[in-house]
C-alpha positions in Angstrom: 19.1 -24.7 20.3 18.4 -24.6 16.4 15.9 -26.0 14.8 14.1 -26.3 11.5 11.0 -27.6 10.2 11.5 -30.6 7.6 9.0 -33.4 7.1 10.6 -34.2 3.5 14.1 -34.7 4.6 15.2 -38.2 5.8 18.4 -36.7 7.2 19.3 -32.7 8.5 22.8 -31.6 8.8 23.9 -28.0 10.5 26.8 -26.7 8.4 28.9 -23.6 9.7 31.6 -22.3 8.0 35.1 -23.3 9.7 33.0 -26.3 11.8 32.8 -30.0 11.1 28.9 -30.9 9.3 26.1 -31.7 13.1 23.8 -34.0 12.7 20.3 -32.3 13.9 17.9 -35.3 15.7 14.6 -35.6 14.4 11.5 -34.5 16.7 7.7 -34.8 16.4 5.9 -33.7 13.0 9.2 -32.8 11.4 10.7 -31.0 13.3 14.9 -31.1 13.6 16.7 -30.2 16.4 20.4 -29.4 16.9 22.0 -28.3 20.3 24.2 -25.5 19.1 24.5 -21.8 19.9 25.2 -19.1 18.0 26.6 -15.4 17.9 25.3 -12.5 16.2 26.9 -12.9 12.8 27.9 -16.4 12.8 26.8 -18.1 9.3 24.8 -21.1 9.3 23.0 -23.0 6.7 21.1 -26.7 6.2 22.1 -29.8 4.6 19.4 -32.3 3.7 19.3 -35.9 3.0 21.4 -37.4 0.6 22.5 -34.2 -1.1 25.5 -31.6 -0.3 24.2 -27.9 -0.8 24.0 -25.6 1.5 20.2 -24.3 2.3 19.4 -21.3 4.2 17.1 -21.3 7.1 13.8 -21.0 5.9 13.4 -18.9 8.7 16.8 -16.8 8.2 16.9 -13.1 9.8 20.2 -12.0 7.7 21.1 -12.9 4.4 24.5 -11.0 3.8 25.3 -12.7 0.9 22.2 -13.4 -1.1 18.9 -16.0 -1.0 21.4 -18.4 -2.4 23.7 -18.3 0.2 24.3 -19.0 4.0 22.3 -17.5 6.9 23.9 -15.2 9.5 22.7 -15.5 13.1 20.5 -12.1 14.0 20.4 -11.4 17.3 17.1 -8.8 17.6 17.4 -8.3 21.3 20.9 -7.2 21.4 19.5 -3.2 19.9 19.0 -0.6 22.3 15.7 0.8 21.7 14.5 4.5 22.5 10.6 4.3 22.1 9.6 2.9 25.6 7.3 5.7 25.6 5.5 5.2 22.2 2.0 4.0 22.7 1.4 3.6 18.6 -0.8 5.6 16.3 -4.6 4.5 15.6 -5.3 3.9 11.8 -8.5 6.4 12.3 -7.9 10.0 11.8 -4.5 9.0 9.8 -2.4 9.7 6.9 -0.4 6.8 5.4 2.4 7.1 2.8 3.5 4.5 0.5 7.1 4.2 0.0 9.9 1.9 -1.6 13.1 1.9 0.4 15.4 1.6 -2.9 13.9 4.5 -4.9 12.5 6.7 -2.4 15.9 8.5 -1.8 19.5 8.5 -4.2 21.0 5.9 -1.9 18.1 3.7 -1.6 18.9 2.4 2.2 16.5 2.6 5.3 19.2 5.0 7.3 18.9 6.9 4.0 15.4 6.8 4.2 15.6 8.3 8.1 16.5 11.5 6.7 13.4 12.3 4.9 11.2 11.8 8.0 11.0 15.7 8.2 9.4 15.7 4.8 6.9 13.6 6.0 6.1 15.2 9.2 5.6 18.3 7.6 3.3 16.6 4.8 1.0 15.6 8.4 1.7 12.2 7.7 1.0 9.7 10.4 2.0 6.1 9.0 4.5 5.3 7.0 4.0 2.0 4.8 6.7 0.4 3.4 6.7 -1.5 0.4 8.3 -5.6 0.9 11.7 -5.5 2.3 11.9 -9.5 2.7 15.1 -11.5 0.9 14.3 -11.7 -2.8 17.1 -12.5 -5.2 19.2 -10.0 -7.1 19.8 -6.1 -6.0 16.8 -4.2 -6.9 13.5 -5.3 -7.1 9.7 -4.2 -6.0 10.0 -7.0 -2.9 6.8 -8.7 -3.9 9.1 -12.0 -5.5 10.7 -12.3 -1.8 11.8 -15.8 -0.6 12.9 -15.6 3.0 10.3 -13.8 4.5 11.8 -13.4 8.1 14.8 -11.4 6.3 15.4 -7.7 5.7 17.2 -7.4 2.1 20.9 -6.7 2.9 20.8 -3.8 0.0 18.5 -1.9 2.1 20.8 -1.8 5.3 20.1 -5.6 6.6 17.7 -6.4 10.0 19.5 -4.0 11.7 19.1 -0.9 9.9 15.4 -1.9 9.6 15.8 -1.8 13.5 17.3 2.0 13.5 14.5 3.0 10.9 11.2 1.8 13.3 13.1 3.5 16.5 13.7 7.0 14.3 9.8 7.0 13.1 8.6 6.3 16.4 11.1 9.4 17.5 9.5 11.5 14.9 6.2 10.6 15.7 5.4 8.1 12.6 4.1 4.5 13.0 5.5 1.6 10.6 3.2 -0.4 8.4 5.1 -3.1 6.9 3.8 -4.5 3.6 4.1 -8.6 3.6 3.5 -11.0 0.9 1.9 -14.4 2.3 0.3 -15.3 -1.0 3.5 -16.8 -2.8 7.2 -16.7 -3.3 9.3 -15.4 -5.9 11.0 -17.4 -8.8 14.9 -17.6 -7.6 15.9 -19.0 -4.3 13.0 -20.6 -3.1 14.1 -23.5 -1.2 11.4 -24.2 1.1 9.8 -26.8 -1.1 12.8 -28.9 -0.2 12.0 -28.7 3.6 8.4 -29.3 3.7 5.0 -28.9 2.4 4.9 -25.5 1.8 3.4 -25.1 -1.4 0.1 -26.8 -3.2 2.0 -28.8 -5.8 -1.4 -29.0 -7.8 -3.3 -25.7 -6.9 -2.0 -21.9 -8.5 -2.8 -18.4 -8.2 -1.6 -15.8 -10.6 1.8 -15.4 -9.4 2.8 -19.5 -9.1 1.8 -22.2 -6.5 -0.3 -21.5 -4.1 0.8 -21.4 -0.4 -0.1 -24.6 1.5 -2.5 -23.4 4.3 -3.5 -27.1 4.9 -0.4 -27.8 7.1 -0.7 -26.5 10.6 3.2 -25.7 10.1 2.6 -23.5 7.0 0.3 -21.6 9.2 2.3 -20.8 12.0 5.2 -20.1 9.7 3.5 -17.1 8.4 1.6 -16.1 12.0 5.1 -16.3 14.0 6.2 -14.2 10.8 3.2 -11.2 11.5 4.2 -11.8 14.9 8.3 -10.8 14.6 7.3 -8.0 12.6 4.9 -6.5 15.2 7.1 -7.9 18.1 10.9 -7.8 17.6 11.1 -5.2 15.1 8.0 -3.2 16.9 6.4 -2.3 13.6 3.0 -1.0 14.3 0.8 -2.7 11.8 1.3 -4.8 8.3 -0.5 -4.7 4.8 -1.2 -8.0 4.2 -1.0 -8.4 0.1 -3.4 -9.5 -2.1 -5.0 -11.6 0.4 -7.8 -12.9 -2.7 -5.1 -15.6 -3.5 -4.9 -17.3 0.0 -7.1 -20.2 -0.9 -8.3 -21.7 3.1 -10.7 -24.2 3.3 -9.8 -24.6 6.8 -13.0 -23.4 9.7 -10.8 -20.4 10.7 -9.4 -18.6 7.8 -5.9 -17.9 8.1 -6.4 -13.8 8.4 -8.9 -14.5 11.4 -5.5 -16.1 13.0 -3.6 -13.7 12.0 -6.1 -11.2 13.5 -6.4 -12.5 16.6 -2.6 -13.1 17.0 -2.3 -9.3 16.7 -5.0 -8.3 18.7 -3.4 -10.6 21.7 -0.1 -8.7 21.4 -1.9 -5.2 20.5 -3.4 -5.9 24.5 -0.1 -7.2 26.0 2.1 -4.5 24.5 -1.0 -1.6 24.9 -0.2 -0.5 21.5 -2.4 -0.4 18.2 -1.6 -3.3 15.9 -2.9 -2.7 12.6 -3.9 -5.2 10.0 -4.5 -3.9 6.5 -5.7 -6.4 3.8 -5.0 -6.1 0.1 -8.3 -7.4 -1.5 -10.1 -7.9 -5.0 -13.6 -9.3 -3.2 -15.1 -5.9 -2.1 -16.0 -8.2 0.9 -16.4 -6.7 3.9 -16.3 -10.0 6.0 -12.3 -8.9 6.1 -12.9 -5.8 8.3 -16.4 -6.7 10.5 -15.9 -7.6 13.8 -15.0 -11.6 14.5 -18.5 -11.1 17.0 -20.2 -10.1 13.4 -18.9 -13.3 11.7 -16.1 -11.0 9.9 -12.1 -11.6 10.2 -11.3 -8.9 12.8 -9.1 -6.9 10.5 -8.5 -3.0 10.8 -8.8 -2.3 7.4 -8.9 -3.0 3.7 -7.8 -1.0 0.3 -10.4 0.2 -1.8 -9.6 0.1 -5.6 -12.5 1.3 -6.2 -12.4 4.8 -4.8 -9.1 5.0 -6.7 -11.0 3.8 -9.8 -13.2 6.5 -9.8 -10.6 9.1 -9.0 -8.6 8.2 -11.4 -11.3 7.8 -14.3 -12.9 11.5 -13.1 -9.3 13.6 -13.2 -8.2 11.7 -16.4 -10.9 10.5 -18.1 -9.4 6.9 -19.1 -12.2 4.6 -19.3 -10.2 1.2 -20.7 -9.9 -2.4 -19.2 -11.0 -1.9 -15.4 -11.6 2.0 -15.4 -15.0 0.9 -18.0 -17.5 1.0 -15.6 -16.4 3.6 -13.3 -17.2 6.3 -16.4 -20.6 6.3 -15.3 -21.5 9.8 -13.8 -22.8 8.0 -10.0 -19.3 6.3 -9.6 -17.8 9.0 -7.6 -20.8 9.7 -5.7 -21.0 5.8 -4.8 -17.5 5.5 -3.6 -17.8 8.4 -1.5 -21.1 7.6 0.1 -21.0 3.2 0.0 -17.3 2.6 0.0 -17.2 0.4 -2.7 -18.5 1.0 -6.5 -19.0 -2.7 -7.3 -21.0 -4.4 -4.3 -22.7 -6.8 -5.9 -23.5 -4.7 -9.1 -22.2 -6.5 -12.6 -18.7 -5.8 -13.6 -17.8 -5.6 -17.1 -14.2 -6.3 -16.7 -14.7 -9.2 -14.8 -18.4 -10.2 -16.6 -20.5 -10.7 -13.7 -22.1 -9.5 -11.2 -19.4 -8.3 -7.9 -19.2 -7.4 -4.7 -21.3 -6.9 -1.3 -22.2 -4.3 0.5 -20.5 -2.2 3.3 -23.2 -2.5 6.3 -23.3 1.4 7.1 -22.4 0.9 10.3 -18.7 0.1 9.6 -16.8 3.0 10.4 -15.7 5.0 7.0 -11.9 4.8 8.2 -11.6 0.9 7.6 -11.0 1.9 3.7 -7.8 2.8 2.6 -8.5 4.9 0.0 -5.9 6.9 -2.6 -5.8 8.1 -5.8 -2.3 6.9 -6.7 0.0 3.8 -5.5 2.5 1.8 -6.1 0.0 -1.0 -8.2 -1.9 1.7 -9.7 1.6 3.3 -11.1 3.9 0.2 -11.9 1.4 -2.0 -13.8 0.4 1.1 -16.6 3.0 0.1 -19.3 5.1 3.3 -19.2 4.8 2.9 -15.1 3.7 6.6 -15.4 2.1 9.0 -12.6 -0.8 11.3 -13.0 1.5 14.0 -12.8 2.9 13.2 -16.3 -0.3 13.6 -17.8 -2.3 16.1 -16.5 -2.0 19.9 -15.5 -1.0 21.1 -12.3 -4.9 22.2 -11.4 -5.7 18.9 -12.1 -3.0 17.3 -9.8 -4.7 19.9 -7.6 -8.4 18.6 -7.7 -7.0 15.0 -7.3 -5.3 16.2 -4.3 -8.5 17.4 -2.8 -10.3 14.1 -3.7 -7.2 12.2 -1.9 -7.6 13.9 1.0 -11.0 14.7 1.5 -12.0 11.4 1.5 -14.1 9.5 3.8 -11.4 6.7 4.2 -8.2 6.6 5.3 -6.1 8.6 2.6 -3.0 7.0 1.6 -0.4 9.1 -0.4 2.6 7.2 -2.7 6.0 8.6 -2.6 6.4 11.4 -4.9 2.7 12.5 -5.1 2.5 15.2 -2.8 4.6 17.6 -5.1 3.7 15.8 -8.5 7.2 13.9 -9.1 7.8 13.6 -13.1 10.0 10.6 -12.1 8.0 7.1 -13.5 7.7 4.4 -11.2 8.1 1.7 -13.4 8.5 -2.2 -12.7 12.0 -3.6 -12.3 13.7 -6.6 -11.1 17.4 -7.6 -11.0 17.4 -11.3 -11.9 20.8 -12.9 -12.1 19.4 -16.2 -13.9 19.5 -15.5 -17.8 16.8 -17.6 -18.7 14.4 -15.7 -15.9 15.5 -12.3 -16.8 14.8 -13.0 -20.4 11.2 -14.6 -19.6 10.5 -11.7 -17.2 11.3 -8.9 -19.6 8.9 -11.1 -22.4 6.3 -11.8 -20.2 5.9 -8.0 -19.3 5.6 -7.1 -23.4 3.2 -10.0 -23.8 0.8 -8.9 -20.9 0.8 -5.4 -22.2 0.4 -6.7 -26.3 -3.2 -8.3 -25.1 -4.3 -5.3 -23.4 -3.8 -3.4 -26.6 -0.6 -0.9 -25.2 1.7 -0.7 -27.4 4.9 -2.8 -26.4 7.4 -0.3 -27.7 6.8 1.6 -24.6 7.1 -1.2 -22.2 10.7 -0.8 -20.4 12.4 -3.8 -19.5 12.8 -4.5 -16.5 16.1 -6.1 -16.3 17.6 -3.0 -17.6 19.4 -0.9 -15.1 17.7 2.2 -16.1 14.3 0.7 -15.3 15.4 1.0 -11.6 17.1 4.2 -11.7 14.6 5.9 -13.6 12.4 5.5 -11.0 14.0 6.9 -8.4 12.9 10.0 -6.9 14.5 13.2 -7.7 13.8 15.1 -4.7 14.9 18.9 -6.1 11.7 19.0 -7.6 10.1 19.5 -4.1 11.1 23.2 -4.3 11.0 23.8 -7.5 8.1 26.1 -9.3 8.8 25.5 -13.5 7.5 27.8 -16.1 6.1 24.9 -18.2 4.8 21.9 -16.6 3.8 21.0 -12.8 4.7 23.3 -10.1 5.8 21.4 -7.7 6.6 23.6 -4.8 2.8 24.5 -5.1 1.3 21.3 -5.1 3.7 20.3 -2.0 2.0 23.2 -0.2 -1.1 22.4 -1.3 -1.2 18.4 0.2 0.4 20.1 3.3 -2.4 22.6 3.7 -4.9 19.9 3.1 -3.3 17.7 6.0 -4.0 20.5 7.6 -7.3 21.1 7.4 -8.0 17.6 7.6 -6.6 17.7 10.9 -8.6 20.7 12.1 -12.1 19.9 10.8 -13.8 17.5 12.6 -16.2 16.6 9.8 -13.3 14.6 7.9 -12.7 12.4 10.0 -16.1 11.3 11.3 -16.5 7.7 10.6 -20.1 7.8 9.5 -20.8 6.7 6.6 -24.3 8.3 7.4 -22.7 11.9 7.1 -21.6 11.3 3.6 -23.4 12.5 0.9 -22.4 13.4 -3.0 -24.1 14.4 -6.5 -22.8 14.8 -9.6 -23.9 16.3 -13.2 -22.1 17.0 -15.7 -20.6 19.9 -18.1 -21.7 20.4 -21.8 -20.3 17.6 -23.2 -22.1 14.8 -21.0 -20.6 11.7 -22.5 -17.0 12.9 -21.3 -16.1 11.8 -18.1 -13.8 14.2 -17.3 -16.0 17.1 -17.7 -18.1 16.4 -14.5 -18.7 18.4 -11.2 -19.6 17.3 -7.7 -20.8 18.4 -4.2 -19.2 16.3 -1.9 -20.9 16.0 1.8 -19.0 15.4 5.1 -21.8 16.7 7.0 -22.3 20.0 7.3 -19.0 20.4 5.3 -18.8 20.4 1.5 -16.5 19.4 -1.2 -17.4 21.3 -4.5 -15.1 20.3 -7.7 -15.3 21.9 -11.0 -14.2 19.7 -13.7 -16.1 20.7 -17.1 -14.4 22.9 -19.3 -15.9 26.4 -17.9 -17.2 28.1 -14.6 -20.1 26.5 -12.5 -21.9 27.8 -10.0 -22.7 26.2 -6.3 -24.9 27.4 -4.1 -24.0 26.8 -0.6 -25.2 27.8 3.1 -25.7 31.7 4.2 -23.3 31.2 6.5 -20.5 29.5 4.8 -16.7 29.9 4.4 -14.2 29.4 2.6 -11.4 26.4 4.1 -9.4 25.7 1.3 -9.6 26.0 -2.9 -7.0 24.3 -5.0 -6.6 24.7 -9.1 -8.4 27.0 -11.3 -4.9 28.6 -11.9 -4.8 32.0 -9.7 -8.6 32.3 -9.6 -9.3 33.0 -5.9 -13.2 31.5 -5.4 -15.7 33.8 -3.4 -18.7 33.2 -1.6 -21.2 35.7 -2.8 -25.2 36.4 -2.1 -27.6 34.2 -4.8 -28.4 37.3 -7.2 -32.2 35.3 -7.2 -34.8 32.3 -6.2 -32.4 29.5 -5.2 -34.5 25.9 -5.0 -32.1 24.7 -2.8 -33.0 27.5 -0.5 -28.9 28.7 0.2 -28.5 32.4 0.2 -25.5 32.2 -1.1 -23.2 30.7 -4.1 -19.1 30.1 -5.3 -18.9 30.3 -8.8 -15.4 27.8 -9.0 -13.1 28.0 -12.4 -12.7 24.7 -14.3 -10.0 22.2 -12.7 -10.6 23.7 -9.6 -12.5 22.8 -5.9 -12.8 24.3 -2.9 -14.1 23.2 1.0 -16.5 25.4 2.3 -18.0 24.8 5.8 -20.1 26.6 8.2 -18.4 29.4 10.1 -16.8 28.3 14.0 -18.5 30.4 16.6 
């Protein structure tokens, strides 16, 4: 039995190649129903009313050739999985990395991409999170401009492959986090208006019209969505993107549903689901308990925290970065989650925000101090790493890591790749590729970059460049970042994570933080910081010479990144110490170190 949902059509016709056109019978609410089976492979497609094309199934698993083009019939259940023993990973106490399936490895393919789980095991991650993989048109693109949602892109290996990926990273140990885009659809090949009510003809968000979460149908389209993901494919969780442009008026918000939905199948299945919102607000109603009047998700990414990373390692204080210059904004982030929570926002020019209730558990924030967002929308689409030294990579590392969140690393970081990640797209329509390419110079031009450096993104190059090149991983160059040491350095901290208790206690109670700053005060990044994970500290140097910490009789030495080959050393306070410690570290500039009571 086949059937599709299509209020707007007065007449549904199944077309298969080879086969004579089937008239489908309309059912209740729009709903069409045709009484034909199909093989795994066998292309399909929709004919409506009047008109001849071809349309794909809104609902479509396989698109071999193209959005434009006919469906193919995916049969999930015919795979032979291997991980009836996986019982999932929690998100607390984990490690997510970030990836893009077409420029995390030369080949750009998920079997490809099964090859580097190694890497990532080593590294101590625990989640991988994949950036969209739905049907978008063209060959390349981030995956946020998808149009068949239920679809994996054909590029990256097709449903299938997507299938031999999740069973491999179960096998190694690593959950799946699947990034989804519910807030609109791309440019080229959207068809669905054709079918239904799926869009707001009248309402917008920043990336086109806005999905339609008035019609019961709309909703279920995107909750049976979550629910293939999580079920079929056994992903363990799903970053829900940008979830600020779902505009529901309805009395249960559509990531309540969705919430619920998973936490049903997270019981059945007795597997962590994981939800993970994308969110402007600084609104904790996304992550509180449904018995607290919140949503029910796990989690939510804090900007913020990568604000104030960013601002103190590189001292770039223009557009949103402004306010997080201010010598508390680290301190805030580490100790309240967010910077803005209900405090005025000069970016935005009003007040923003609300408060984390300390009793959420510090894990619910995804925190980082790169991504994929962070990276791709500079103009050059350039990293830290092409900016700053290697003991600065080093101190960022340790503010990644450290963190009272959940740290989330993005492909590349963890050994300082020099490859940009840079926007591209592969549009086949001339009068959209020319319109993208000018609307990327024009949205840089009014934020004063200078459009000379913007890359197009139509231009081959734009994808390739972008790439990873992963023989830098070993590599240790004269001049520049040393790779090889910064890769041992996010492994160690993994490490160490892992091992001390103290960073990964959820309390946002245990976290404490000050700041000051070096001899030039108005430069932001010329500060230092204690950072508290209860009895555990976090010093950073950043100011341009040494500083001195004093710290507990008692304490060691975990860990100390940057500062060149300065080793740090815990000696006795030469005199009167206020803050009563008998001891100090005296850390080089651009460096830090974790010191923490000695284990009996």
């Amino acid at each position: 039995m086949i059937e599709v949902w299509a209020p707007r059509a007065q007449r549904v016709r199944m077309r298969r190649p080879g086969h004579p056109d089937v008239a489908m019978t309309a059912g209740d609410r729009g709903w069409w129903v045709a009484d034909v089976e199909l093989a795994d492979g066998d292309e399909y497609g929709f004919v409506l009313g009047d008109a001849d094309a071809l349309r794909p199934d809104p609902r479509s698993r396989r698109q071999p050739r193209g959005v434009h083009e006919a469906s193919a019939f995916f049969d999930a259940s015919a795979f032979g999985w291997t991980d009836g023993a996986w019982t999932g990973r929690q998100l607390a106490g984990g490690l997510i990395y970030e990836l893009h399936v077409g420029t995390f490895t030369p080949e750009g393919t998920l079997d490809a991409a099964i090859g580097r789980f190694d890497h990532l095991v080593s590294l101590g991650v625990t989640h991988i999170e994949l950036l969209p993989v739905n049907g978008f048109n063209g060959v390349w693109n981030w995956g946020y401009d998808g149009v068949l949602w239920y679809t994996v892109h054909e590029a990256y290996g097709g449903p299938a492959a997507y299938q031999r990926f999740v069973d491999a990273a179960h096998a190694a140990g690593l959950a799946v986090i699947q990034d989804v885009v519910y807030n609109h659809l791309g440019p080229s090949g959207n068809y669905l208006p054709e079918f239904g009510p799926y869009l707001r003809d009248a309402a917008r968000n920043t990336w086109g019209l806005s999905v339609n979460l008035d019609a019961r149908e709309v909703r279920e389209f995107i909750i049976q969505n979550s629910l293939m993901w999580l079920r079929d494919y056994h992903v363990d969780g799903l970053r829900l993107d940008a979830v600020h442009a779902l505009r529901d008026e309805s009395p249960t918000h559509i990531l309540q549903e969705l919430a619920e939905a998973a936490d049903a199948l997270s019981a059945h299945q007795g597997r962590p689901l994981t939800l993970i919102a994308e969110s402007d607000l600084n609104d904790p109603t996304l992550i509180l308990p449904r018995e607290a009047g919140g949503y029910g998700l796990t989690a939510q990414w804090s900007d913020d925290y990568h604000h104030a990373l960013h601002v103190a390692v590189s001292g770039e204080t223009v557009g949103y970065y402004e306010d997080f210059g201010a010598l508390g904004a680290f301190p805030k982030v580490w100790t309240e989650g967010f910077f803005h929570n209900g405090t005025y926002s000069s970016f935005r020019g009003r007040d923003h925000g609300f408060p984390i209730p300390p009793t959420v558990p510090t894990w619910r924030l995804v925190t980082f101090g790169q991504d994929h967002d962070q990276i791709g929308n500079r103009a050059a689409g350039d990293r830290l790493s092409q900016s700053l030294s290697t003991d600065r990579l080093a101190v960022a590392a340790v503010l990644t890591l450290t963190t009272p969140g959940t740290p989330m690393l993005f492909m590349g970081e963890e050994w300082g790749a020099s490859t940009p990640w840079q926007f591209f797209t592969s549009h086949p329509e001339p009068e959209l590729r020319e319109a993208t390419a000018k609307g990327r110079i024009e949205e840089f031009e009014k934020m004063g970059w200078d459009p000379a450096i913007v890359p197009d993104p139509q231009d081959p190059e734009t994808f390739h460049r972008s790439k990873l090149d992963w023989a830098e991983a070993a590599t240790s160059p004269e001049v520049g970042v040393d790779h090889a040491r910064l890769l041992q350095l996010y492994r160690d901290l993994a490490a160490v994570r892992r091992a001390r208790p103290e960073l990964t206690d959820p309390a946002f109670a245990d976290c404490d933080a000050l700041s000051g700053s070096g001899a030039d005060s108005d430069d932001p990044r010329a500060r230092w910081f204690v950072l508290q994970r209860g009895e555990l500290s976090v010093l950073v140097n950043l100011t341009g010479s040494s500083h001195t910490f004093a710290v507990a009789p008692d304490a060691v030495i975990l860990l100390s990144a940057g500062g060149g080959e300065v080793e740090p050393v815990i000696t006795a306070a030469s005199g009167p110490d206020p803050s009563g410690a008998a001891s100090v570290i005296t850390l080089a500039p651009d460096s830090a170190a974790i010191v923490a009571p000695a284990r009996p």
